[in-house]
N, C-alpha and C positions, 0 to 999 in steps of 0.2 A: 345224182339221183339217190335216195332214200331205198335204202332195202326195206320189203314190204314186211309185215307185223304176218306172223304164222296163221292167225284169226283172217287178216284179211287173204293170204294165200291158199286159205282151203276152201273159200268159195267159187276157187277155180276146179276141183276137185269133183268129181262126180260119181256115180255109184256103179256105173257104167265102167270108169276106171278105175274102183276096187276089185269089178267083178272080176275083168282083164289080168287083174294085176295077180288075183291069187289062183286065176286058171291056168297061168301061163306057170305061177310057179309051180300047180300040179301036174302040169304038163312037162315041163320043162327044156319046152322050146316054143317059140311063137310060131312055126307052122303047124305042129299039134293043136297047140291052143285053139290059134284060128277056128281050125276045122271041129274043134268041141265047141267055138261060140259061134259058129257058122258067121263070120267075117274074112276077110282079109288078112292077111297076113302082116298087110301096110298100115290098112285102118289101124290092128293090134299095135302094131309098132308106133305107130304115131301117138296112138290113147296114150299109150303108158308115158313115152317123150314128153309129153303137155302135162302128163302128175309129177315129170320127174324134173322139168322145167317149172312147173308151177310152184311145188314143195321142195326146190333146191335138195331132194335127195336123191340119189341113183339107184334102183330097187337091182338093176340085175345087172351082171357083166354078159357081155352077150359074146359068144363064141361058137365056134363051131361044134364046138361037144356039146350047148344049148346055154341055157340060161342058169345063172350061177349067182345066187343072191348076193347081194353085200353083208355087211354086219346089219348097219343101219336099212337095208332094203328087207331082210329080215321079217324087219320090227313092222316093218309097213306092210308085210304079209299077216303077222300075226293080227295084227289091230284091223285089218282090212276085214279076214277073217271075221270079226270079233262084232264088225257095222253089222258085216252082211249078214248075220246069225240074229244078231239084234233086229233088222229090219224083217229080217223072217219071221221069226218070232211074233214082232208087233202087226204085222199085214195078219198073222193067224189069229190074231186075237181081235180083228177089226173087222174081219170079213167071217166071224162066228154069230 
């Protein structure tokens, strides 16, 4: 089987699992998280598993002192960030 092209892996990606992704690392545990995006603690767990399965990267090590980014998981906070600010942004200027 053919590993997928990065373009075609981020149409599995959703904005839902940006938001997940950069609440939990303000949070810095997925039952906080949860409870700031009024979810599950499973649903959160699962969202981020399907970005980190979908984008072959692993954003957090998950432990009992909470969540503990990678290098590379990081990066996918910072850039996550960077949509959801952009999307902000552009929804304000659309709905003026």
């Amino acid at each position: 089987m053919q590993k997928k092209k990065s373009r075609d892996r981020m149409k599995d990606v959703s904005l839902d699992q940006l938001r997940y992704i950069v609440t939990a690392a303000d949070c810095g545990s997925m039952r906080a998280a949860a409870k700031t995006l009024i979810v599950r603690p499973s649903t959160l767990s699962r969202s981020i598993g399907q970005f980190e399965k979908a984008t072959s990267i692993i954003v957090f090590k998950r432990s009992r002192e909470g969540l503990i980014p990678f290098p590379a998981g990081e990066r996918v906070i910072e850039m996550a960030r960077s949509v959801l600010k952009e999307i902000a942004a552009f929804s304000a200027t659309t709905s003026a």
